[in-house]
C-alpha positions as MATLAB code, in Angstrom:
seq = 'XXXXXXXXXXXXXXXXXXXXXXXXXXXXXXXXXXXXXXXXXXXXXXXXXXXXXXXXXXXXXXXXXXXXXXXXXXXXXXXXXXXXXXXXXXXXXXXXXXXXXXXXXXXXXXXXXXXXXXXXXXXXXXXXXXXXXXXXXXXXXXXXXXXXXXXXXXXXXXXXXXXXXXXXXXXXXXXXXXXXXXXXXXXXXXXXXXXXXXXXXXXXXXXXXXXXXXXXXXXXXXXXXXXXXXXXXXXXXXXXXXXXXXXXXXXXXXXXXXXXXXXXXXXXXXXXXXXXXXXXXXXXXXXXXXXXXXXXXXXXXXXXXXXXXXXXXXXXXXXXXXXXXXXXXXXXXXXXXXXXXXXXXXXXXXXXXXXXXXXXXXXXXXXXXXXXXXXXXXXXXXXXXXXXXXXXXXXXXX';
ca = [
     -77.660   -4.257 -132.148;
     -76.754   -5.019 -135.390;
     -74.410   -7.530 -135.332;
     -75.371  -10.241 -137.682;
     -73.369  -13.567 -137.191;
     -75.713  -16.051 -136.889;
     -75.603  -19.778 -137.429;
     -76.048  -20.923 -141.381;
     -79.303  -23.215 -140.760;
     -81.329  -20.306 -138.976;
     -84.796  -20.145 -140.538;
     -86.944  -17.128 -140.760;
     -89.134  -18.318 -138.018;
     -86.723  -19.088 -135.216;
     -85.387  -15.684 -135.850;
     -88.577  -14.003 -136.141;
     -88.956  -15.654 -133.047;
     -86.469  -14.347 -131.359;
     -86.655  -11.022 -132.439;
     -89.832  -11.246 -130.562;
     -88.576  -12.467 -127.416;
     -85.693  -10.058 -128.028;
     -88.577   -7.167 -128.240;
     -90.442   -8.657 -124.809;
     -87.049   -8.166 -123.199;
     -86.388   -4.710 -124.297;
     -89.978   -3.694 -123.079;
     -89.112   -4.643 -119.516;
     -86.003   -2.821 -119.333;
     -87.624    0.140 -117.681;
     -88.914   -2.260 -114.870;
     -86.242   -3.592 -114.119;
     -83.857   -0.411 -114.075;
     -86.787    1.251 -111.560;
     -86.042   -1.784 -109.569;
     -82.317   -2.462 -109.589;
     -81.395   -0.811 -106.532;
     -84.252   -2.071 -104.644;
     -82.818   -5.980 -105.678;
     -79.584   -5.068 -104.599;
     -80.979   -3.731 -100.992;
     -83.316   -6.630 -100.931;
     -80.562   -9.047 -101.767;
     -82.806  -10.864 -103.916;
     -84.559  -10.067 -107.476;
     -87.833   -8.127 -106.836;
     -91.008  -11.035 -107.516;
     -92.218   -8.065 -109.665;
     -89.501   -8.733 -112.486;
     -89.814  -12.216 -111.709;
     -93.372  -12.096 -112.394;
     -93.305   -9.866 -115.721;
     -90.443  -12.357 -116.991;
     -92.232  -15.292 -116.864;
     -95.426  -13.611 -117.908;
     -93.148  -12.466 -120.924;
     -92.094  -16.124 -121.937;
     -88.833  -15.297 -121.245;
     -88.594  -18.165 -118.671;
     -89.793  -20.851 -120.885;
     -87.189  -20.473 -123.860;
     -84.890  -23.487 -123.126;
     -87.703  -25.763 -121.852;
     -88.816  -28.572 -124.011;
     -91.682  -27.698 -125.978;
     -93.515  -31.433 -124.473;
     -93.964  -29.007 -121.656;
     -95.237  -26.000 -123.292;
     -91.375  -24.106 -123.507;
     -90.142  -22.993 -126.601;
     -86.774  -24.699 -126.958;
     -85.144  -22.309 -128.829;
     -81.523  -21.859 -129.148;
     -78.819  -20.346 -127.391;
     -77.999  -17.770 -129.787;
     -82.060  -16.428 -128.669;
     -80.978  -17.010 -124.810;
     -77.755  -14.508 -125.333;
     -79.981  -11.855 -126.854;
     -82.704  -11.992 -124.095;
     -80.268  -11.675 -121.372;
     -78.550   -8.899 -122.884;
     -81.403   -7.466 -123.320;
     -82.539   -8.282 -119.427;
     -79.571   -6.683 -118.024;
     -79.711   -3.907 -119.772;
     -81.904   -3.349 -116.812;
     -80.695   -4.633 -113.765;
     -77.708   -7.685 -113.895;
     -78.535   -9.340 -111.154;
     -82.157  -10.249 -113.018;
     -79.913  -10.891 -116.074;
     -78.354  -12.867 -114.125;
     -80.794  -15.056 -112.631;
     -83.197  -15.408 -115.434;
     -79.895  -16.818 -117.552;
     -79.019  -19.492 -114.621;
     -82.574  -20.269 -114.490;
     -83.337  -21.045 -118.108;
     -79.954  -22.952 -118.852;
     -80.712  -25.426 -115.524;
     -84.228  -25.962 -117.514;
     -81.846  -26.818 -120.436;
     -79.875  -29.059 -118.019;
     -82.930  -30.837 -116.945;
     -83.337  -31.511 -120.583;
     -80.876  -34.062 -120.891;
     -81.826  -36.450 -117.908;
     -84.365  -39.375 -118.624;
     -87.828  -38.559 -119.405;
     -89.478  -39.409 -115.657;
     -87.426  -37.402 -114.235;
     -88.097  -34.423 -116.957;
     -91.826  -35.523 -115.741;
     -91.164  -35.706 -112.082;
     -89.739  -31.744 -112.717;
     -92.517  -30.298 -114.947;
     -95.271  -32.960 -114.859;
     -97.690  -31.397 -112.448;
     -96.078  -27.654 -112.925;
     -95.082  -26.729 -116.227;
     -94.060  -23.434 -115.131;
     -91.454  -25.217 -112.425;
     -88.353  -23.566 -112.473;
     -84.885  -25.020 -111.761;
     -81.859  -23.894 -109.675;
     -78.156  -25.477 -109.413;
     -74.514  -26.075 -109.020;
     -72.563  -28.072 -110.947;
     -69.628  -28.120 -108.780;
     -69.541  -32.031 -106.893;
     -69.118  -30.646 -103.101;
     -71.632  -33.795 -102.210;
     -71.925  -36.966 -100.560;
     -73.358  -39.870 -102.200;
     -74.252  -43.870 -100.190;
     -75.748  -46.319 -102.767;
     -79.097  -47.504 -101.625;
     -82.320  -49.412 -102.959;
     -83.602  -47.403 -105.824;
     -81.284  -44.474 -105.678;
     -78.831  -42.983 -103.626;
     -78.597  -41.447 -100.322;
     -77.099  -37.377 -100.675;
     -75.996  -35.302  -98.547;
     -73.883  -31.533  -98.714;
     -73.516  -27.944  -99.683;
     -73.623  -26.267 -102.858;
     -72.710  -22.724 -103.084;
     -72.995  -20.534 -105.024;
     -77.048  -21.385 -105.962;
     -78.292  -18.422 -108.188;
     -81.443  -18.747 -108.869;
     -82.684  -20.496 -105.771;
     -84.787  -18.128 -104.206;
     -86.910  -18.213 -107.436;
     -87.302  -22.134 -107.865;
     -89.152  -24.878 -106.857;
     -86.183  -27.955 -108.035;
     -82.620  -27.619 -107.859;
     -79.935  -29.832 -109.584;
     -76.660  -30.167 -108.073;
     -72.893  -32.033 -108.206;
     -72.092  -35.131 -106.712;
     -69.329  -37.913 -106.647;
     -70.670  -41.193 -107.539;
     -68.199  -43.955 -107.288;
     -65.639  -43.337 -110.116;
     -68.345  -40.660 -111.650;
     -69.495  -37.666 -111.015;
     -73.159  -36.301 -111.931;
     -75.926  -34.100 -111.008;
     -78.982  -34.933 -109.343;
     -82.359  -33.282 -109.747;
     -83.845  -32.635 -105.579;
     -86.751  -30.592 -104.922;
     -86.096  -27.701 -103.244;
     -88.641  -29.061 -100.384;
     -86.335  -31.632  -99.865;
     -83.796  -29.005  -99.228;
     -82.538  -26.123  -97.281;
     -81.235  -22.480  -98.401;
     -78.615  -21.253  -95.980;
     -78.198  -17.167  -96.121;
     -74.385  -16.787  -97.876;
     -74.347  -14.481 -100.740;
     -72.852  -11.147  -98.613;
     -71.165   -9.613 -102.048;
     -68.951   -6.822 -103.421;
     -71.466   -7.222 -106.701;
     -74.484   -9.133 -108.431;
     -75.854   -9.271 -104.566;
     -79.423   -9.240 -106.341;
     -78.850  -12.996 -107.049;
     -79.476  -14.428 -103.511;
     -76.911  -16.751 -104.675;
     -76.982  -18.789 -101.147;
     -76.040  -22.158 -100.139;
     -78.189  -25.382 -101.242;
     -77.680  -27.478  -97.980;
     -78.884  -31.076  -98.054;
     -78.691  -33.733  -95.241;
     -79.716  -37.842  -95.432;
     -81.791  -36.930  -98.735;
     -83.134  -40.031 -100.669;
     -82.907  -39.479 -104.706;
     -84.464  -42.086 -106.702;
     -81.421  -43.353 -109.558;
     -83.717  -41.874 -112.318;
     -82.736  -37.915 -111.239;
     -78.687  -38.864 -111.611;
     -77.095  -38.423 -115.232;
     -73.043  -38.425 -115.338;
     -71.428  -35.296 -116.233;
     -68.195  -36.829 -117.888;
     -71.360  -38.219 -120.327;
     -72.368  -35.093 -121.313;
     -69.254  -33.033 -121.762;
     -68.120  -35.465 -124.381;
     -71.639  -35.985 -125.669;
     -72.129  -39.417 -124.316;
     -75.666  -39.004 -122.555;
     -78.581  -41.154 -123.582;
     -80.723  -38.387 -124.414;
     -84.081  -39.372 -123.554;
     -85.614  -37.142 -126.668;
     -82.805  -37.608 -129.297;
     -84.538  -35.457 -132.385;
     -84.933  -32.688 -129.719;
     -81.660  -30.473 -131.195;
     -81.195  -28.225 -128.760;
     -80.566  -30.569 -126.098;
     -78.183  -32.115 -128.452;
     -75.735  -29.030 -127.580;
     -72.379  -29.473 -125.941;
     -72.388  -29.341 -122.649;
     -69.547  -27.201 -121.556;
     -69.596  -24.401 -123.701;
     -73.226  -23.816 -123.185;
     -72.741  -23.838 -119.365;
     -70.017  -21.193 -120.019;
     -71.436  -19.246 -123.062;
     -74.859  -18.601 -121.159;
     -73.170  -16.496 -118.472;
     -71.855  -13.691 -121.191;
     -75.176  -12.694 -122.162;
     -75.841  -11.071 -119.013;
     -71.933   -8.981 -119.430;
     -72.761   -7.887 -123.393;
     -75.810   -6.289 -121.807;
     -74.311   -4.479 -118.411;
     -71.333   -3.471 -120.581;
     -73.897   -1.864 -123.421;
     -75.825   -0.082 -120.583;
     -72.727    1.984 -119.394;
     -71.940    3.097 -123.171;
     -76.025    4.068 -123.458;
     -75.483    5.822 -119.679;
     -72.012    7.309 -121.089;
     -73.785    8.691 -124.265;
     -77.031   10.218 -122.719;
     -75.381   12.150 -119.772;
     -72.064   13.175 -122.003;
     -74.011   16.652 -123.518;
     -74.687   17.569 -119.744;
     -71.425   16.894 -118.053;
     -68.246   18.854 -117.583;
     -64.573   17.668 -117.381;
     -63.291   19.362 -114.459;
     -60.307   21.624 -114.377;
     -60.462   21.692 -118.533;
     -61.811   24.188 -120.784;
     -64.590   21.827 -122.244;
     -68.235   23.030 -122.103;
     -68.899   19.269 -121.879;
     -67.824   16.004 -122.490;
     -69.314   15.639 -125.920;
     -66.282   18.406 -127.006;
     -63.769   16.531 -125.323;
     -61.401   14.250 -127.478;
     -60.334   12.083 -124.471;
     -64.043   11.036 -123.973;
     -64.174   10.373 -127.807;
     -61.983    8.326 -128.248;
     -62.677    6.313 -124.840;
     -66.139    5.538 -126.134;
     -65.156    4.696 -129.412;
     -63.033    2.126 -127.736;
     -65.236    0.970 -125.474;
     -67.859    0.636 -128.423;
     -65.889   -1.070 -130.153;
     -64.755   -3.672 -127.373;
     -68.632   -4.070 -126.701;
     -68.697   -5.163 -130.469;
     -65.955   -7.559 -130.047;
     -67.893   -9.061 -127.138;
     -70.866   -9.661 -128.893;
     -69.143  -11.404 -132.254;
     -67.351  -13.248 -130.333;
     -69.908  -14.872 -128.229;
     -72.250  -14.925 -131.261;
     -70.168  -16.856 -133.002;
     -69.300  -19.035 -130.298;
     -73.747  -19.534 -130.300;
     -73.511  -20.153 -134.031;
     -71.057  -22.576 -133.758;
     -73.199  -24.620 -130.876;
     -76.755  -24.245 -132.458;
     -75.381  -25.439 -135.718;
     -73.369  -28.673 -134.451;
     -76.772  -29.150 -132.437;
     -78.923  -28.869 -135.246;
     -76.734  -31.181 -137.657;
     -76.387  -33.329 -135.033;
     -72.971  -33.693 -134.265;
     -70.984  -33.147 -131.586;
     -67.995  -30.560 -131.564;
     -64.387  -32.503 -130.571;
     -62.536  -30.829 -128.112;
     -60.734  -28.523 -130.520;
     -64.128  -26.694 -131.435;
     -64.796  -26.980 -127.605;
     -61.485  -25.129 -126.750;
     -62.407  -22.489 -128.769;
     -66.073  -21.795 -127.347;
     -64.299  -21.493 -124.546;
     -61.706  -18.991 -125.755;
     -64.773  -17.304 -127.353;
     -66.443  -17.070 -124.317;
     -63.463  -15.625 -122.053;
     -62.741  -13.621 -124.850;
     -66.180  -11.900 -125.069;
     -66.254  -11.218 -121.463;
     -63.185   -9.563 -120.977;
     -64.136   -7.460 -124.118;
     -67.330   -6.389 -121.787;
     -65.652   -6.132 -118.558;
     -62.920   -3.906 -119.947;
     -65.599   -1.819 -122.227;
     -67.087   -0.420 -118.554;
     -64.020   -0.061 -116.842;
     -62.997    2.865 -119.436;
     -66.397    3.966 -119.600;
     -65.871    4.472 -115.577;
     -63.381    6.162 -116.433;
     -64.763    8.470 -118.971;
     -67.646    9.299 -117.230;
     -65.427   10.653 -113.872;
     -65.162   10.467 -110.351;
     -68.844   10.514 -109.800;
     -69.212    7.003 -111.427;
     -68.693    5.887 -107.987;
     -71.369    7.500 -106.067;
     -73.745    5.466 -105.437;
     -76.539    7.189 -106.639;
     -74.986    6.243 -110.351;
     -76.096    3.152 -111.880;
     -72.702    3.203 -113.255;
     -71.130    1.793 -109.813;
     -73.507   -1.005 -109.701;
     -73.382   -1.969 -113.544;
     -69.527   -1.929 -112.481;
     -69.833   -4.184 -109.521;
     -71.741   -6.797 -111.408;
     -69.308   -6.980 -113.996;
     -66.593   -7.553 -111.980;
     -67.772  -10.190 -109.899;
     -69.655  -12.188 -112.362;
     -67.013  -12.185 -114.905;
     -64.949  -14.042 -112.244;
     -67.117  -17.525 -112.311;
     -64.466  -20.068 -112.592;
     -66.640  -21.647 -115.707;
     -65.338  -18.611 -117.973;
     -62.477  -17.764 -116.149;
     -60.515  -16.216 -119.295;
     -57.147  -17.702 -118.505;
     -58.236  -20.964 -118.099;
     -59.810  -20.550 -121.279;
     -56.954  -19.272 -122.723;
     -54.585  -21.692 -121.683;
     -56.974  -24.500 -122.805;
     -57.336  -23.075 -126.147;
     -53.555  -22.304 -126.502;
     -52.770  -25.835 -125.419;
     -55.301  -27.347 -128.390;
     -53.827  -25.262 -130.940;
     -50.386  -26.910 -130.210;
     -52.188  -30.662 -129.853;
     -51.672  -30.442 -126.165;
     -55.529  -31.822 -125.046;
     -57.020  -32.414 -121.480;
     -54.868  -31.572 -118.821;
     -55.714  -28.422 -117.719;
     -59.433  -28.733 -116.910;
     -61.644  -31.450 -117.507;
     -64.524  -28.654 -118.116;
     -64.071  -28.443 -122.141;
];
């Protein structure tokens, strides 16, 4: 890819850096393809890609470096799962929920970082931010009880953090997943590699150090335990919405590569064309869709630019700049989900068997782009509403 747009105070080692994580990625996209359709009948990512991720670093890069991660940035975390689901989504998928909960776990205080990745560096975090809990005040912490769908990530992780009402607040708590149940949900149209399933907890104790207030950290309120640690100095909602486009830039660019490679060997039925390649309906559908996939990717890199940079100076983007992120990030999925719906339709009728990756690349587009955090009218409305001074009553996730 060689889109550029990158934020100003970059150095030559954090993108060395990720060019190298970039590269680990793009080594285990043959994996992963060989084992997309076995994730998707399993219902759950293969402990094979699981295995070679981690082994890759590729699980590590938004964990604080106290812990042995590499705490990069999230312009880094867009390219790796890109690059992931170039593969298989549903990994994409998972390894990008996974790493931004270890960046969530960031911002809590520093014994409950300890309590997470003390023993275990290599512990790995699952959640829901939505507050579908109960909380009773007790000695030391809080009693919590509820169910938290949808959970990507679980079936891979040892803690989970999850929404709760507290009082007037509302925050996440940090529960290990012993503590816990997984109840079998996730029965999908698409993504069904995620195991996506239903955190269930019932009378669990959680000591007050695993609670931090989520109204806190969307305005960039939060006592952060490790202040000079930038990346965890990132706003809040746009990296909880920007994260999940990585995984859509890269399904989107593995229909055009599919598209591409099988276009010299396939007719257009009922037409005169010895192939597709001859065909100026198919050229000009990929040139579209090529240039859509472009628009994705500037758009959500600059929305990373814009984050790592406030991060690394610091400050903390008002809710203008947040707006936009979000706009940026609707914006750049939309681009991507509409890219491989006229690749579909370039390709023909036999996208839809489902021998073709195609259908599946399809199906995971579809449903992921519908997570209400980048839901692209909500984003749009919030955006539209900033530009015109209107601020805050739409959704208080900005």
């Amino acid at each position: 890819m060689s889109i550029i747009l990158d934020r100003p105070g970059a150095t030559a080692a954090s993108r060395e850096l990720r060019a190298d994580l970039v590269e680990r990625a793009a080594k285990l996209v043959p994996l992963l393809a060989g084992n997309a359709a076995r994730t998707e009948g399993d219902r759950r990512v293969v402990e094979e890609n699981i295995t070679a991720i981690a082994e890759a670093g590729l699980l590590s890069i938004m964990q604080p470096a106290r812990f042995g991660g590499l705490e990069t940035d999230f312009r880094t975390m867009l390219e790796v799962s890109r690059e992931l689901a170039r593969g298989c989504g549903s990994t994409a998928w998972v390894t990008t929920l996974m790493n931004v909960c270890s960046w969530f776990t960031g911002l809590w205080p520093a014994e409950a970082q300890q309590d997470v990745w003390g023993a275990d560096p290599s512990t790995r975090v699952a959640g829901v931010l939505a507050p579908t809990g109960t909380t009773r005040e007790v000695e030391g912490g809080m009693i919590v009880s509820g169910r938290w769908g949808w959970a990507s990530g679980s079936a891979h992780s040892q803690w989970a953090l999850v929404g709760v009402p507290r009082g007037e607040d509302q925050g996440m708590i940090l529960i290990p997943m012993s503590d816990i149940t997984i109840e079998d949900t996730w029965f999908v149209a698409g993504m069904r590699g995620t195991a996506s399933n239903t955190l269930v907890a019932d009378e669990v104790f959680v000591p007050a150090h695993r609670y931090v207030s989520v109204p806190a950290a969307i305005t960039g309120q939060l006592d952060l335990p490790f202040p000079d640690e930038a990346l965890y100095r990132s706003a809040f909602v746009p990296v909880a919405a920007l994260v999940l486009a990585g995984p859509q830039l890269g399904l989107a660019q593995a229909a055009l590569d599919l598209v591409i490679e099988k276009a010299p060997r396939r007719t257009i039925s009922y037409t005169f064309y010895e192939n597709q390649v001859a065909a100026p309906s198919v050229q000009l559908a990929l040139a579209k869709a090529a240039s859509l996939i472009d628009s994705a990717h500037l758009h959500a890199y600059r929305a990373a630019a814009e984050i790592d940079e406030a991060a690394a100076a610091g400050t903390y983007p008002d809710y203008d700049a947040r707006a936009l992120a979000r706009m940026d990030t609707g914006t750049a999925v939309t681009c991507a989900r509409e890219a491989i719906r006229i690749l579909m339709s370039a390709h023909g009728a036999s996208s839809f068997a489902e021998s073709s990756p195609l259908q599946r690349i399809w199906r995971d587009s579809e449903t992921a782009s519908r997570h209400a955090v980048v839901n692209p009218e909500v984003s749009a409305e919030v955006y539209g509403k900033s530009l015109l001074g209107v601020r805050g009553d739409v959704t208080p996730l900005v």
